[in-house]
Each structure stands twice: as structure tokens, then as C-alpha cells.
C-alpha positions in Angstrom: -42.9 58.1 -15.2 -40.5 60.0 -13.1 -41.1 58.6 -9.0 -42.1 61.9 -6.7 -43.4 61.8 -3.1 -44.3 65.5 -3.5 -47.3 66.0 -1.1 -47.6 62.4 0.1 -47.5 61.5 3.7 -45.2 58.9 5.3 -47.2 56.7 7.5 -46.0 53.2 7.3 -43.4 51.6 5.4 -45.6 49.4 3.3 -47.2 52.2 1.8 -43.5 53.1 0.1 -42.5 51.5 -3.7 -39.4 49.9 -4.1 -38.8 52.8 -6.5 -39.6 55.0 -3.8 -37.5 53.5 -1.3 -34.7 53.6 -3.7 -35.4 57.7 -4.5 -35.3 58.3 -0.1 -31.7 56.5 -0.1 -30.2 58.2 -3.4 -31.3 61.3 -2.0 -30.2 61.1 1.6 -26.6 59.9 -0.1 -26.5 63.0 -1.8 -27.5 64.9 1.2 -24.8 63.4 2.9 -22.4 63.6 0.3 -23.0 67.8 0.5 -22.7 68.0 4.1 -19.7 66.4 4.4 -18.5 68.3 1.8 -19.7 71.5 3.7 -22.2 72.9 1.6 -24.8 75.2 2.6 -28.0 73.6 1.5 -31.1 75.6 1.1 -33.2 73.1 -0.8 -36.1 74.4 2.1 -35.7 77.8 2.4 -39.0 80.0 3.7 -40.5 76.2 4.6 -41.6 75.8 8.1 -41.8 71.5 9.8 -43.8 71.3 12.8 -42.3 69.0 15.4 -45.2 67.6 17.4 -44.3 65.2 19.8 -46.8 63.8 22.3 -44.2 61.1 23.5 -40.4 61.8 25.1 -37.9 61.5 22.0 -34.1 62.8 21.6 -32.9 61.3 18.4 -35.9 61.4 16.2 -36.8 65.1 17.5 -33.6 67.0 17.1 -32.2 64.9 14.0 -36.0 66.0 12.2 -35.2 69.9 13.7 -31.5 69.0 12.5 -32.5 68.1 8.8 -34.8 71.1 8.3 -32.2 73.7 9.8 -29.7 72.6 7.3 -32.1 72.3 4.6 -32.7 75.8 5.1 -35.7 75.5 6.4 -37.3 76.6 9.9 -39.1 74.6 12.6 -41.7 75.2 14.8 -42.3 73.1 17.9 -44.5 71.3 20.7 -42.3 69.4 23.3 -44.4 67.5 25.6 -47.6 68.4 23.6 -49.8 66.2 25.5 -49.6 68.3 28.3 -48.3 72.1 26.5 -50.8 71.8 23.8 -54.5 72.0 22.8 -54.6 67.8 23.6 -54.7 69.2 27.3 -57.9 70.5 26.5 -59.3 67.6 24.1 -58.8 68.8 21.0 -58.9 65.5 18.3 -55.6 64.8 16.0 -57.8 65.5 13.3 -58.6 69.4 14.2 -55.2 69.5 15.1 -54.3 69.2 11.5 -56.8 70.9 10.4 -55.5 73.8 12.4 -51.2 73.3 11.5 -51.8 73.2 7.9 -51.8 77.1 8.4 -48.9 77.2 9.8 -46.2 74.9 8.4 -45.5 73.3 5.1 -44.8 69.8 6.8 -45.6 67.7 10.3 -44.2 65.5 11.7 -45.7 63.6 15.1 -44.8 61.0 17.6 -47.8 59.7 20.0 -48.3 57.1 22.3 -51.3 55.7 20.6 -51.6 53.1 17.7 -53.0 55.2 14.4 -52.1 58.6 15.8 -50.1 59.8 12.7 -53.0 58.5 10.6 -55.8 60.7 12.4 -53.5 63.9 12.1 -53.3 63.2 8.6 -57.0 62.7 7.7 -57.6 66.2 9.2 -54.2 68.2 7.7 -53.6 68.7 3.3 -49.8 68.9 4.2 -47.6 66.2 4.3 -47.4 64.4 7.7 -44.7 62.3 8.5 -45.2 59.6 11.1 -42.4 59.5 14.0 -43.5 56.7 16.0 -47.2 55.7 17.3 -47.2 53.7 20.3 -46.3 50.2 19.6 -47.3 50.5 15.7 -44.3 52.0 13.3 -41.9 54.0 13.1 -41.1 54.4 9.0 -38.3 56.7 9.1 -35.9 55.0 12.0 -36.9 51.6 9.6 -35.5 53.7 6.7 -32.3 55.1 8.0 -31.7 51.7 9.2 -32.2 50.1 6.1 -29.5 53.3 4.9 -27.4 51.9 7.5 -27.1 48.3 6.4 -26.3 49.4 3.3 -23.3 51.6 4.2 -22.2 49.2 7.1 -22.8 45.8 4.1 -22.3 47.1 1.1 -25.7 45.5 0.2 -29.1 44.6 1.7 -29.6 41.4 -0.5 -29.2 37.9 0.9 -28.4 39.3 4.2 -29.2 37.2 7.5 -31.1 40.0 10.0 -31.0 39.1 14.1 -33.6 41.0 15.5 -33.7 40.6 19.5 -35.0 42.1 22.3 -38.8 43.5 22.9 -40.1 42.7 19.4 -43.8 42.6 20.4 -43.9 46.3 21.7 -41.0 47.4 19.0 -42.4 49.9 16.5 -38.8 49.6 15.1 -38.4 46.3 14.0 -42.3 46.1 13.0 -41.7 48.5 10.4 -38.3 47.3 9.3 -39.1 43.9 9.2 -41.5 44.8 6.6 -38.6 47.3 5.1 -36.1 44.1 4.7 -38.8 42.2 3.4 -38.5 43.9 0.1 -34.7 42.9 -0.4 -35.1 38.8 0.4 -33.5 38.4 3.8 -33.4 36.0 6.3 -34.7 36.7 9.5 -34.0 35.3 13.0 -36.7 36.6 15.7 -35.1 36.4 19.4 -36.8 37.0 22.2 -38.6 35.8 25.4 -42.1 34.1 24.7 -43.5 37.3 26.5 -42.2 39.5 24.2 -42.4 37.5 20.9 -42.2 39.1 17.7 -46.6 39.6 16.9 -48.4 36.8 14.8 -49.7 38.7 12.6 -46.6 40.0 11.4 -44.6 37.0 11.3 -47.7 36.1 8.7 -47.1 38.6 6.6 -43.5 38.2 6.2 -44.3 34.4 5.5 -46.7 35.1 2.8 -43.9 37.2 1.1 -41.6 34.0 1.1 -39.7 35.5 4.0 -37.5 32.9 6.2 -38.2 33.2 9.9 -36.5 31.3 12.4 -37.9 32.3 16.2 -35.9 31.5 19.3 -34.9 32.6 22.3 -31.1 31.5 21.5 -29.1 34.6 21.0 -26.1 33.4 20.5 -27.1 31.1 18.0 -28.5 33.5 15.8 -25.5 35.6 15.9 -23.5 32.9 15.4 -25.6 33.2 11.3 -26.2 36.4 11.3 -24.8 39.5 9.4 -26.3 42.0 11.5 -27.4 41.8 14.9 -30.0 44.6 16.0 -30.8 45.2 19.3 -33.8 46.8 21.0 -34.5 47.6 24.6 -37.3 45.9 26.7 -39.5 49.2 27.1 -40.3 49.8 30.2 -43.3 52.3 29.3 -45.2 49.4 27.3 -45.8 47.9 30.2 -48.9 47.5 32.7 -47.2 45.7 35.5 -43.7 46.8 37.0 -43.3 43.7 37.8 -43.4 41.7 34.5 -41.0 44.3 33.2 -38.4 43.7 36.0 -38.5 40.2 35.2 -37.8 40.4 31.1 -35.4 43.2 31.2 -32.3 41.4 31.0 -33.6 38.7 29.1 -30.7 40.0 26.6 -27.0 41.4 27.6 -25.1 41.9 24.9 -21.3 41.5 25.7 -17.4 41.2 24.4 -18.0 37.3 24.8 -21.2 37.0 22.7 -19.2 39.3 20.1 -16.4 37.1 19.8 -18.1 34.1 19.3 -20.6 36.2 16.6 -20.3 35.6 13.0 -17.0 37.1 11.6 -17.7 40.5 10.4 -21.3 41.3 12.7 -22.6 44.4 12.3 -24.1 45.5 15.6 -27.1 48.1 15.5 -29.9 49.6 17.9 -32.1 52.8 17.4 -31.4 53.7 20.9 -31.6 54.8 24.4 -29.7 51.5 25.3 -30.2 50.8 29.1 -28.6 47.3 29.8 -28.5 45.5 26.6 -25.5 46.4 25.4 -22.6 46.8 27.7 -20.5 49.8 26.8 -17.6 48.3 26.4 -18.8 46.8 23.3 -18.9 50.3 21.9 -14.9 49.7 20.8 -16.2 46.5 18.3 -15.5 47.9 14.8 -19.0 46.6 14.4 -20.7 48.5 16.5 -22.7 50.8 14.2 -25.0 52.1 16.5 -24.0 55.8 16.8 -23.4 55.8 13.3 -26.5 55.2 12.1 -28.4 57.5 14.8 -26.4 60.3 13.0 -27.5 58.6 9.9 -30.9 59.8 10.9 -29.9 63.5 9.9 -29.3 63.0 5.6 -32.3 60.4 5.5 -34.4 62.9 7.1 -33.5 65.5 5.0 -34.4 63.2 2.2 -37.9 63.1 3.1 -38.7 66.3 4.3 -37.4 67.6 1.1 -38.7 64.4 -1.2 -42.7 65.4 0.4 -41.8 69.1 -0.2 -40.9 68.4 -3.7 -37.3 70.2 -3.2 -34.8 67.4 -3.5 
């Protein structure tokens, strides 16, 4: 049986199949392949993707517009759509995609609030690709990173996976914790107490025969790890200014904690960096972190076209 996400939404990353995940990577190689090769693309000509983003985003906004424009395709937009759409008036995620199936072929939607990209789903029959809800997941930054390892690696396999920084409110390393899960690395968790990876999904990864080492030692983890990947403590997560002052710069990293890193360290982070990396870390040869937000552009493609059934 030939693997197709024709129609299907993209919601979380559990719901993919390793063939699936497999399909999303070929494709977004090839993609990349042709656009480095300068070919015009029109794999989605005369389809229309709907940006509808309810929280602030640069990366995962213009790469989405990106991929459809060179897929042929055309986008139409809400920036700021809590306060520039119908949400300003109290219309429900669900009769919101009831009402933008009319209008565009595919949606994708970032919101603040745990479930978002679900709701808009159960209301629209296109396919709805989640781009981040509130501290929940975030499938498609967890899949071009997962594209990233493997063009920074050479592999996925066997690999041991730093992740560090705010992992309790990170909707990136949620979802590709569970991403890695399906290739049998080893995971080291860092991060203050306060900002702890959650239980729950430390359980989960456990149950799959997952090795988890938690800490609050960064540079003992990098010292073991392939790749080190970085998040920022987010300021918007949090209630109390204060508590967020205090764990900011609970994690700097520097030329000094590179050097003594693990020979070879591949450094990633989806981005905006604030403090946690210092710029003049940028130099490394493993710092991969621009290179796999413009990896963001082929993946993307991949799906929109993968859900659109023309890859």
C-alpha cells in the first residue's frame, strides 16, 4: 500500500507513521534538491493556504507563505488574528473552519491555547496543519529539525540529544522528543527544576525504552552529546515577571562551553535566541541554527504539497 497524507491534517507528531515521517523527509530533499537547482515548481498551482496566526511568529509564518509561493501556490492571510479577525468578536475555532474551507485548499494556525489546531480542525474538511498551540506542539518545527539532524549527522540513529533550556513550556522539544523517539536516542533533559521537562512526557518516552538522563548540568551533557539544542526561557509563558527574571539566564551558551563540548557538537535552536546563545558562537562550524530555520522552507513544502496530494 502506497503511504499518502492526501487530506490528512497535521496536528501532533505522534499521529505520523514512521513510513510517513520517512515520505515528509524524501519529499522535502527533493524539494530542496529542485530549488537549489533553480527550478520553478508549480506542484500547487491555483491552490490557496490560509496563514492564521493568533500568536506573533516570523519563521514559521513567512517560511509556510515561502513554501506555498514557490510551490506555485497563493496565500491568504490573518496577522494578528486575535485582534484583526472574527476571534475579536467571539467566533469559536470550529466556525472558523467551517467558514475557511470555502476559501482555501489548506490552513495552517498558530494560537496561544493548548488544542487550538484541534478545534479548527473538527470544524474545517480541508487539511489543517498545526503551527504551534500554546505550550502543546509544534509538529512541523519538530520535523524540519528532525531534517536537520539528519543533514548536519548523517543519521538520526544512536544519536545522544541535549535538550536545555525551558522544556516545560517548549512546544518544540515536546513534540520532537516524541519525533527522536522513533529512531532510539538518548536523551539528556537540562534545565532548572522550574522549568523541568513535563512528567507526563518523560513517561512516555520511558515506556518506549527511551534513556533519559535529567540535570541541571550543561556542560555535562554536552560533554556526551551529539547535538546540543537550545530553547529560550519564554517570557510570555509566564504569570509572574518576576519568576521569569530569575530563570532567564539559567543557560548561556558560550565559546568556552563549546570547546569543552563533545568533538563534532552540532548546535541547534528554533529561534528568536535572546541570551542563550552568545553571538559569537555563530562562527562554530557547528552552529546549525540558521541552517535549519531555512530548512523550514523544503520541509514545508513537503507537507503542504504531501496533504494536497501534489508531491
Amino acid at each position: 500500500m502506497t503511504t499518502s497524507l492526501k487530506g490528512k491534517d497535521v496536528l501532533q507528531v505522534e499521529q505520523l507513521a514512521s513510513e510517513e515521517i520517512a515520505l515528509i523527509m524524501d519529499t522535502a530533499a527533493r524539494f530542496q534538491g529542485a530549488l537549489q537547482a533553480g527550478d520553478r515548481l508549480m506542484n500547487m498551482a491555483g491552490k490557496v493556504l490560509a496563514t492564521l496566526f493568533y500568536e506573533p511568529s516570523t519563521r514559521t509564518r513567512l517560511s509556510f507563505e515561502a513554501a506555498m509561493l514557490r510551490l506555485g501556490g497563493q496565500v491568504i492571510s490573518v496577522a494578528e488574528a486575535k485582534t484583526s479577525s472574527s476571534a475579536a468578536k467571539g467566533e469559536t475555532l470550529f466556525d472558523t473552519g467551517k467558514m475557511i474551507e470555502s476559501y482555501c485548499d489548506v490552513a495552517v494556525i498558530r494560537h496561544p491555547v493548548v488544542g487550538s489546531a484541534q478545534e479548527l480542525a473538527e470544524g474545517a474538511s480541508i487539511p489543517v496543519i498545526n503551527g504551534g498551540d500554546g505550550a502543546g506542539q509544534h509538529p512541523t518545527q519538530a520535523l524540519l529539525d528532525l531534517y536537520t539532524i539528519r543533514q548536519e549527522k548523517g543519521r538520526v540513529e544512536g544519536l545522544t540529544i541535549t535538550l536545555a533550556g525551558d522544556l516545560k513550556n517548549g512546544r518544540t522539544v515536546h513534540s520532537l522528543s516524541a519525533l527522536l523517539a522513533n529512531f532510539g536516542v538518548r536523551f539528556y533533559f537540562v534545565a532548572p527544576q522550574a522549568l523541568a521537562m513535563p512528567a507526563e512526557i518523560t513517561a512516555s518516552l520511558r515506556q518506549r525504552s527511551i534513556e533519559i538522563v535529567e540535570t541541571t548540568d550543561l556542560a555535562r551533557a554536552v560533554a556526551e552529546s551529539n547535538v546540543l539544542y537550545m530553547t529560550r526561557v519564554q517570557k510570555e509563558r509566564f504569570a509572574d515577571p518576576a519568576e521569569y527574571a530569575r530563570l532567564k539566564g539559567a543557560y548561556v551558551v558560550d565559546t568556552k562551553l563549546v570547546k569543552s563540548a563533545k568533538p563534532g557538537l552540532t548546535l541547534m535552536h528554533p529561534l528568536p535566541r535572546v541570551d542563550e546563545i552568545q553571538k559569537q558562537v555563530d562562527a562554530d562550524p557547528g552552529a546549525a541554527y540558521f541552517r535549519q530555520a531555512a530548512n523550514g522552507v523544503p520541509v514545508r513544502m513537503a507537507l503542504l504539497a504531501l496533504v494536497a496530494g501534489r508531491e
